[in-house]
C-alpha positions as CSV (number, residue, x, y, z in Angstrom):
1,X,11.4,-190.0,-111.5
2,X,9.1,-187.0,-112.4
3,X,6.5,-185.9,-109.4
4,X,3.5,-183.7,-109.6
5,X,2.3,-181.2,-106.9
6,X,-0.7,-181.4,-105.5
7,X,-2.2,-178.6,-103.1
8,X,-4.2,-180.7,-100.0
9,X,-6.4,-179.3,-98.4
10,X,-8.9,-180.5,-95.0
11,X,-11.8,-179.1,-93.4
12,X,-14.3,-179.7,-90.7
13,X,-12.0,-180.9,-88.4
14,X,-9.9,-183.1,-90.3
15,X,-6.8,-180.8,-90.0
16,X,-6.6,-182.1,-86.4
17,X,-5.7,-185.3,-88.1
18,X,-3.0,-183.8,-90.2
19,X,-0.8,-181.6,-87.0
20,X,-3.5,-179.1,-87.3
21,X,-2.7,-177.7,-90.5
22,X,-5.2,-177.0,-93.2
23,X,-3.4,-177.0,-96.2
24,X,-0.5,-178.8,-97.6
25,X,1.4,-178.9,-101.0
26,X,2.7,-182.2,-101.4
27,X,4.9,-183.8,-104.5
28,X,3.8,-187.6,-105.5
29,X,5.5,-190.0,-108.1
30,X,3.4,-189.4,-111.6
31,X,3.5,-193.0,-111.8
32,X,3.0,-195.8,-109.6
33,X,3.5,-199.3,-109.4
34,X,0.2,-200.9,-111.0
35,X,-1.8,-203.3,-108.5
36,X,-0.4,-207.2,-108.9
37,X,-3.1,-208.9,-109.9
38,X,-3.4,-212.9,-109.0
39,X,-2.1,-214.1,-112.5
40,X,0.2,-216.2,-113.4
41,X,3.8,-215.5,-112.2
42,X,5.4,-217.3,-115.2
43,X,6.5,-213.8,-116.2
44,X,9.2,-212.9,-113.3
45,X,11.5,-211.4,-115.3
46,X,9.2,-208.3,-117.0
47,X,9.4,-205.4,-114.9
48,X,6.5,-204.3,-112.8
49,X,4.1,-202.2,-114.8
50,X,3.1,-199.2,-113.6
51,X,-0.2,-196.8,-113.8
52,X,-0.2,-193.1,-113.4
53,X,-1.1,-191.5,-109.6
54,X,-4.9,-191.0,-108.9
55,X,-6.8,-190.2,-106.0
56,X,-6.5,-194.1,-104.6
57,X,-2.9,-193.9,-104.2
58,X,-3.2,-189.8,-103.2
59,X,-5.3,-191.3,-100.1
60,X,-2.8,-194.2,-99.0
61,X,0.2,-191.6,-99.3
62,X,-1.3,-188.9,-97.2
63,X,-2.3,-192.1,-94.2
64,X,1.4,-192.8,-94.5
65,X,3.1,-189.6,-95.2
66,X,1.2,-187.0,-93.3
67,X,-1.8,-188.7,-90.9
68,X,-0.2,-187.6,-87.5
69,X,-3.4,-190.2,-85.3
70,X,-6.3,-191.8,-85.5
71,X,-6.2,-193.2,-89.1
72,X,-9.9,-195.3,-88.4
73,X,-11.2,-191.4,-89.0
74,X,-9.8,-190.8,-92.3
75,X,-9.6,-193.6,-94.1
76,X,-11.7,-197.3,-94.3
77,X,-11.4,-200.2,-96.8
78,X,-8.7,-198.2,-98.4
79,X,-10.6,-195.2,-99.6
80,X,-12.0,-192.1,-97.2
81,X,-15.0,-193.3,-94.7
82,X,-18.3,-192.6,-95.2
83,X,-18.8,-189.1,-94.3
84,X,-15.8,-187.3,-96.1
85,X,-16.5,-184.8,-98.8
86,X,-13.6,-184.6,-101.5
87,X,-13.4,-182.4,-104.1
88,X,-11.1,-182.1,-106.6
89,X,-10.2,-178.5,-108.3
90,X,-13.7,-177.8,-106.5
91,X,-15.8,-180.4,-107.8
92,X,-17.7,-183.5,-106.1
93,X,-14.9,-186.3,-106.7
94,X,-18.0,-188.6,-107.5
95,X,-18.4,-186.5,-110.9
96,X,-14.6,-187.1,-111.4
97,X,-14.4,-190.8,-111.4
98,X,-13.9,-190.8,-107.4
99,X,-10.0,-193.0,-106.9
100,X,-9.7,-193.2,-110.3
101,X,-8.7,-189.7,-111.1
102,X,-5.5,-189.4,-112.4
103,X,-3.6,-186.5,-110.5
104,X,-2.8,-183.6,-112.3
105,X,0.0,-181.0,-111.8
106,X,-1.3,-178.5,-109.9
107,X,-4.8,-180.1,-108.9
108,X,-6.1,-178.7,-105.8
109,X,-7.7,-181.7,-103.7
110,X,-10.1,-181.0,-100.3
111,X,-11.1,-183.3,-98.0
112,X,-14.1,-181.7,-95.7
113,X,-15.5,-184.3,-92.7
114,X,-19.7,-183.8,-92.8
115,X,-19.6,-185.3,-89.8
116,X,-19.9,-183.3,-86.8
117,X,-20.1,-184.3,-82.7
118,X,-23.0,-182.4,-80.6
């Protein structure tokens, strides 16, 4: 199975999150199993399709894989809560197609919390 590398990095207090640690290089599958759509199941002998990585299944890894507490901060409804800047090789994810990016070798993704307690 091939795997691409991915530099994380977190930011305005979202490290505390991940034991304290700003940056992380991480390896993901290329591909992933696809979503199963509610379809007919006649079909249960074709293998299950798959799709490549992208941020949506960057953000479910990193909750399973390196989220040490507090998961309700991070993520909600399956993508990052309201609040969370992400960039992707430095620009605003929204420009990039948000989840849908397909991961890259290499790609440098940052997670920076806006929110801030006073």
């Amino acid at each position: 199975m091939s795997t691409i590398n991915v530099k994380i990095e977190f930011g305005g207090g979202l490290e505390l999150l991940f034991s304290n640690q700003r940056s992380h290089r991480v390896s993901i599958p290329s591909h992933v199993p696809a979503p199963t759509a509610a379809s007919d199941s006649t079909d249960a002998e074709t293998t299950p399709s798959t799709r490549p990585s992208d941020i949506t299944y960057l953000i479910s890894w990193l909750k399973d894989n390196l989220l040490q507490e507090r998961a309700e901060l991070f993520i909600e409804n399956g993508t990052v809560r309201p609040g969370i800047l992400v960039l992707v090789n430095d620009t605003d994810w929204e420009l990039e197609g948000e989840g849908d990016y397909q991961l890259k070798d290499g790609d440098e993704v940052v997670f920076i919390s806006t929110l801030h307690g006073g």
